[in-house]
N, C-alpha and C positions, 0 to 999 in steps of 0.2 A: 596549623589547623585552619588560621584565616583564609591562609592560599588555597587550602584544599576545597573551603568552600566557596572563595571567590570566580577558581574552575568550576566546578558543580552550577553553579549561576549563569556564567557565564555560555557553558554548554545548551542548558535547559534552556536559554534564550535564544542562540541560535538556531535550537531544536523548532522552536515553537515560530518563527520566523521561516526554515526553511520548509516547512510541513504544506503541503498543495493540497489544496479544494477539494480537487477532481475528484478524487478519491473517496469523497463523501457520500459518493449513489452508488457505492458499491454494499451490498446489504452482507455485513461478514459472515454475520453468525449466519444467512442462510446459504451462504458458500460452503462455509465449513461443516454445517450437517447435513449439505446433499452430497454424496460422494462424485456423482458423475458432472453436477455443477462445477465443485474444487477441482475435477481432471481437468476440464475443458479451460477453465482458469488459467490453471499449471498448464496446459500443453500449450498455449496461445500464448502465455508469458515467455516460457521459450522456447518459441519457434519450432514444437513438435507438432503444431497441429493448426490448426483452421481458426478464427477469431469469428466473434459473429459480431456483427456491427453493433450489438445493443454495447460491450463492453470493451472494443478493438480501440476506441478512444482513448478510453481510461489507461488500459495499460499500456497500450504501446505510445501515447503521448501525443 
């Protein structure tokens, strides 16, 4: 049981370590309840569609 939590720890630290910024000026909840905001999101993340400079950063890196 120690090891299963020593994993669990040790996971969640990495977690919290590898986790980026960037990502922070993206406003989720009003992605998520505009529908044509989340397309445009989703199309730009893969490569179905047009990026528009405000958020081309963020995702594509």
């Amino acid at each position: 049981m120690l090891v299963l939590y020593l994993i669990l720890f040790v996971t969640m630290v990495y977690a919290i370590e590898c986790y980026d910024e960037k990502f922070n000026k993206i406003d989720v909840d009003k992605v998520i309840n505009d529908e044509k905001l989340f397309n445009s999101y989703l199309n730009c993340f893969l490569d179905k569609g047009p990026c528009t400079e405000e958020y081309a950063k963020e995702l594509k890196g």
